[in-house]
C-alpha positions as CSV (number, residue, x, y, z in Angstrom):
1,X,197.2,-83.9,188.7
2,X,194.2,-82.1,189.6
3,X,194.3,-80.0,192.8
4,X,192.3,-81.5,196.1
5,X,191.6,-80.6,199.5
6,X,194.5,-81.1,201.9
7,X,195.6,-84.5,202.3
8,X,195.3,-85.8,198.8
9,X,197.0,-88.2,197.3
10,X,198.4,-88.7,194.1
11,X,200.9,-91.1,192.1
12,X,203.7,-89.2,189.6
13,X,205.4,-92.3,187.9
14,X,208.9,-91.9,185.6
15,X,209.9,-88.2,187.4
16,X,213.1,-89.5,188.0
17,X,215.4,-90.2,185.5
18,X,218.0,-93.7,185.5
19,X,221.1,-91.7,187.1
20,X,220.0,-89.3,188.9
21,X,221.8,-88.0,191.4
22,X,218.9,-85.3,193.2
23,X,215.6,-83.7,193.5
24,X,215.6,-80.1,194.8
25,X,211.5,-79.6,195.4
26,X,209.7,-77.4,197.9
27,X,209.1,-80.5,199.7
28,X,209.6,-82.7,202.5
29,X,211.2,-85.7,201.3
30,X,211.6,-89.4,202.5
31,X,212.1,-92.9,201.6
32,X,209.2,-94.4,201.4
33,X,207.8,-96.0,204.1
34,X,210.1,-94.4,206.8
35,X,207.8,-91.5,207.4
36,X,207.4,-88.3,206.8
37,X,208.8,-87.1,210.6
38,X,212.2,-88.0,209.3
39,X,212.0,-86.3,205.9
40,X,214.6,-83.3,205.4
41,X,213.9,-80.1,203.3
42,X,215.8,-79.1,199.8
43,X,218.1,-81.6,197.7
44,X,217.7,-85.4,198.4
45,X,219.6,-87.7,197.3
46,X,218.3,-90.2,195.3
47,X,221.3,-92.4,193.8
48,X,221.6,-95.4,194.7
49,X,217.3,-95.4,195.3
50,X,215.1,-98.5,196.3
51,X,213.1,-99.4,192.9
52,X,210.5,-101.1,195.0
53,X,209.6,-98.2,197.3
54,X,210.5,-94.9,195.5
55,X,209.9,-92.0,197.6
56,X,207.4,-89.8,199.7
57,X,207.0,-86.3,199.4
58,X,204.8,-83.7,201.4
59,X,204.6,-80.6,200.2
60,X,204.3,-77.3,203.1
61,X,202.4,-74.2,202.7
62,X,204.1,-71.0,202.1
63,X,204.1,-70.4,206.4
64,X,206.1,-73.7,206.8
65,X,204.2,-75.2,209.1
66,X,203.3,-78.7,209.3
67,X,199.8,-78.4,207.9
68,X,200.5,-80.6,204.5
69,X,199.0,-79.6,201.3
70,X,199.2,-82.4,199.4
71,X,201.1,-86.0,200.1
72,X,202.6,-87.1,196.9
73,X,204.5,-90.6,195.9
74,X,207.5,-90.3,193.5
75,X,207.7,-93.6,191.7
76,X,211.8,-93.8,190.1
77,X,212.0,-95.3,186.4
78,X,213.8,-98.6,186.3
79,X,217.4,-97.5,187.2
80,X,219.7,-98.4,184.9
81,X,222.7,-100.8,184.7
82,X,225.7,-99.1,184.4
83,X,229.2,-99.6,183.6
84,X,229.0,-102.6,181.2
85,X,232.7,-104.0,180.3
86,X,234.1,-107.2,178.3
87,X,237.2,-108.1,180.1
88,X,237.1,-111.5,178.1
89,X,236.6,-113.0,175.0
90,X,237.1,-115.6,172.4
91,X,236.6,-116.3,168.9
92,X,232.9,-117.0,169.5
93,X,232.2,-115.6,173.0
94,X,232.6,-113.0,175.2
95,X,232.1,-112.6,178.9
96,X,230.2,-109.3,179.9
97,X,230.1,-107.5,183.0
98,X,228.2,-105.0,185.0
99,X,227.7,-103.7,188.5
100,X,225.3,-105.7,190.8
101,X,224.3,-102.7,193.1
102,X,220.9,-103.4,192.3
103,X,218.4,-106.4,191.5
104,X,215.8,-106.2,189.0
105,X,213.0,-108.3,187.6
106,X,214.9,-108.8,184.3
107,X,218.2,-108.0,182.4
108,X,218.1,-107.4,178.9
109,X,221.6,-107.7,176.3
110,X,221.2,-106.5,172.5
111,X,224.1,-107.2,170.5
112,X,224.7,-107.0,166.8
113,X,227.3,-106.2,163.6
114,X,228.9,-103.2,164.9
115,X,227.1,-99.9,163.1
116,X,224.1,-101.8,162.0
117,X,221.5,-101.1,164.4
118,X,220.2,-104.4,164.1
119,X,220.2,-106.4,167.4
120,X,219.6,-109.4,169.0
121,X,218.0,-109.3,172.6
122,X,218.8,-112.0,175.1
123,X,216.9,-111.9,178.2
124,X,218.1,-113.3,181.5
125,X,216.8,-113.4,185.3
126,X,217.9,-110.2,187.1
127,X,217.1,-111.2,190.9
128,X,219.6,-112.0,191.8
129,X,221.5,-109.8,190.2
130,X,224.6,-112.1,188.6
131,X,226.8,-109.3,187.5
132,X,228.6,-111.5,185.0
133,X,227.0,-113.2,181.7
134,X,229.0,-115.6,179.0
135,X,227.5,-115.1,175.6
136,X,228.2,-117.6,172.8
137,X,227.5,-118.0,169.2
138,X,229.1,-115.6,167.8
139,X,231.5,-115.5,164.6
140,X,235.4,-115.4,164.8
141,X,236.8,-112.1,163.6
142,X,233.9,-110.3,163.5
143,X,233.1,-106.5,165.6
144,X,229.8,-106.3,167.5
145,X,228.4,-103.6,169.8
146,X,227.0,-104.9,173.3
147,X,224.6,-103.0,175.6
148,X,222.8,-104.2,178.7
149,X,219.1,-102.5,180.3
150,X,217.1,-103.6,183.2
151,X,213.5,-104.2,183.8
152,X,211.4,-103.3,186.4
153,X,207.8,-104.9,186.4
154,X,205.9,-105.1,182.9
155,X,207.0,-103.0,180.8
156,X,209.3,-100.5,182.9
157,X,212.6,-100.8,181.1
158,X,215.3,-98.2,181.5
159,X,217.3,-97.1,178.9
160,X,220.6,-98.7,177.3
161,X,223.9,-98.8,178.9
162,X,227.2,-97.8,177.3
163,X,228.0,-99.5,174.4
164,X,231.0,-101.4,174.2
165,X,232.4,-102.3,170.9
166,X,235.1,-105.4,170.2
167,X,236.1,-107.8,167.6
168,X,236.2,-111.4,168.1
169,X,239.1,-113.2,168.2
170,X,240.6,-115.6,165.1
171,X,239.0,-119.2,165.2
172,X,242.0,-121.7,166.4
173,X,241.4,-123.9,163.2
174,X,239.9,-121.6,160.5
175,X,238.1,-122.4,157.5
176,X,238.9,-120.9,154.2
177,X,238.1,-121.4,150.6
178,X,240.2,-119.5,148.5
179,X,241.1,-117.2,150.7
180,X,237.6,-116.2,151.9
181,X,235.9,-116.7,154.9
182,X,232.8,-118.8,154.3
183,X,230.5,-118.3,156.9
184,X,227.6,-120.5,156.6
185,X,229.6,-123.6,156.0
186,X,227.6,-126.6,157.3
187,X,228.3,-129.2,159.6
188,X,226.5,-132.6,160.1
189,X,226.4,-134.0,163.6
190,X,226.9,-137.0,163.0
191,X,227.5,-138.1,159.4
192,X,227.7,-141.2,158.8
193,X,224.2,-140.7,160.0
194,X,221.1,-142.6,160.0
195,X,217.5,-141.5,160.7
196,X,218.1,-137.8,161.5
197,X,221.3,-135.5,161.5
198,X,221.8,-132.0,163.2
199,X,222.9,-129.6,160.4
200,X,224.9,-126.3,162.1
201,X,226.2,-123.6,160.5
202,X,226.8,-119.4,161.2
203,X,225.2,-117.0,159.6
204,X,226.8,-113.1,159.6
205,X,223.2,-111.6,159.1
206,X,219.0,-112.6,159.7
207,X,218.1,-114.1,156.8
208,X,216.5,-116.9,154.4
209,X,217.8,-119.9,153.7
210,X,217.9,-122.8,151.4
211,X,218.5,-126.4,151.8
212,X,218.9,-128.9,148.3
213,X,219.8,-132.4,148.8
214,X,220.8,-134.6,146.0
215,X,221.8,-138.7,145.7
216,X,225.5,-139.2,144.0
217,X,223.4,-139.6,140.8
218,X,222.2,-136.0,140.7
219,X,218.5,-137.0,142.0
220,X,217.0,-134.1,144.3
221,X,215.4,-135.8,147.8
222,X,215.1,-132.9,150.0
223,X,214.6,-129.4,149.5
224,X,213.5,-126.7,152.3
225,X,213.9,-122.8,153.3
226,X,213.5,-121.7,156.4
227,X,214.5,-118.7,158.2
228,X,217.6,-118.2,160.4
229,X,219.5,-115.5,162.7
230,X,222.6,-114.2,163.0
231,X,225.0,-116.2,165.0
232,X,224.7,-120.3,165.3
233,X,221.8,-121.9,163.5
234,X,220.8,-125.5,164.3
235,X,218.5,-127.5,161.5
236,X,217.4,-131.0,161.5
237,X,217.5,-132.8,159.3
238,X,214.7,-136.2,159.0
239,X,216.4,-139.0,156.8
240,X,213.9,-141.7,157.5
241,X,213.2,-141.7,153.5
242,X,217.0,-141.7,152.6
243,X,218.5,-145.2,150.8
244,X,221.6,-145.9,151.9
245,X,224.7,-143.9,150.2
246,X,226.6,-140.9,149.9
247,X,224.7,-137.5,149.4
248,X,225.3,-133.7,148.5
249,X,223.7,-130.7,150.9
250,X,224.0,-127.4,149.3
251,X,223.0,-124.4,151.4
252,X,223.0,-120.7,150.1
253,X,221.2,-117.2,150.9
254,X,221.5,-115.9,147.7
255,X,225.1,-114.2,148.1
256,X,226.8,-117.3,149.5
257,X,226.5,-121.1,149.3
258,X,227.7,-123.7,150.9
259,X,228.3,-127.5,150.0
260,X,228.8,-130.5,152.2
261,X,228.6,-134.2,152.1
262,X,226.4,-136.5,154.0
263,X,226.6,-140.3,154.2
264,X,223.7,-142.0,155.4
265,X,223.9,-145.6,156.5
């Protein structure tokens, strides 16, 4: 900031860290807006802050009087959300918490396999602040770490929360095949189906997948890869070209595969 004559003002932005809980400066302080008259000298308390107005700060000449040297405006970082907690879950969902002290322009969640650094955002409005979030489409018995972080305006996002880590509960009817969990198996909603069919399925990881569909007699009609995230995964499926009769979907990644039948009517 270069130095002016008296009276100057200037904008500092990010000088005060999420969590803060003072400033000590050789300033007069306020909250913005409610002038500098009512401003006090030394530490200032700036938790819990307003993210809108930030604060105002005057600084004195050595003598103490009230001839200012310069005016300055403190603009806070986004402050973050604190205190995340999962007081609920189930074996694909979990209900997250957090404290609604403040509101914000946006909340962010990342979640992913626990220890793998790779994350899913999921943006929600944060004004009002809800405080509570139900997250869904996740898999049965698997760990994850959660994290929340607010934003403030474009591109003013404070840092990540506390990470909490859990497992998800065991699905209430689970699928196995020989004693392994298959992950990606596939579901047709509906089959019988005629037309089109929505093809589900979870997926542990990001990845490619491919779809092969073959007639009873071993002829290949449909074949497609696409891409697909971690979580719940919903293709569909265009049968418009199908004859009538009883068809074989295989689905694999590579490392697992997946087959299902499919009547079409």
């Amino acid at each position: 900031m270069k130095r002016n004559s008296t009276n100057s003002n200037a904008s500092f932005r990010n000088m005060l860290s999420a969590g803060a809980k003072s400033i000590k400066l050789m300033m007069v302080l306020a909250l913005a807006g409610t002038g500098i008259a009512n401003a006090q000298f030394g530490p200032v308390p700036v938790s819990p802050i307003s993210i809108d107005k930030g604060m105002d700060a005057e600084a004195r000449n050595p003598g103490g009087n009230s001839m200012p040297i310069r005016n300055i405006t403190i603009t806070p970082i986004c402050p973050g959300v604190q205190n995340l907690n999962i007081p609920d879950m189930s074996y694909d969902a979990v209900v997250m918490e957090w404290s609604n002290a403040f509101n914000y322009d946006s909340l962010v969640f990342r979640f992913g396999l626990s220890g793998s650094n790779n994350f899913r955002e999921v943006r929600i409005p944060g004004n009002p602040n809800p405080g509570r979030y139900f997250l869904q489409g996740l898999i049965a018995q698997t760990t994850y770490d959660f994290s929340i972080a607010s934003v403030c305006g474009t591109g003013n996002q404070s840092g990540w929360s506390n990470t909490v880590t859990i497992t998800t509960l065991h699905e209430p009817a689970p699928r196995f095949q020989n004693n392994q969990r298959n992950y990606n198996q596939i579901r047709f909603n509906p089959n019988p189906a005629s037309g089109s069919t929505a093809m589900s399925f979870y997926s542990p990881i990001d990845g490619v997948y491919q779809v092969l569909i073959v007639s009873s007699t071993g002829k290949e009609v449909f074949k497609k890869q696409f891409n697909c995230s971690m979580g719940q995964n919903i293709q569909q499926i265009d049968l418009s070209n199908f004859a009538p009769g009883l068809y074989f979907v295989r689905m694999g990644n590579g490392s697992e595969t997946s087959i299902e039948k499919l009547m079409v009517n």
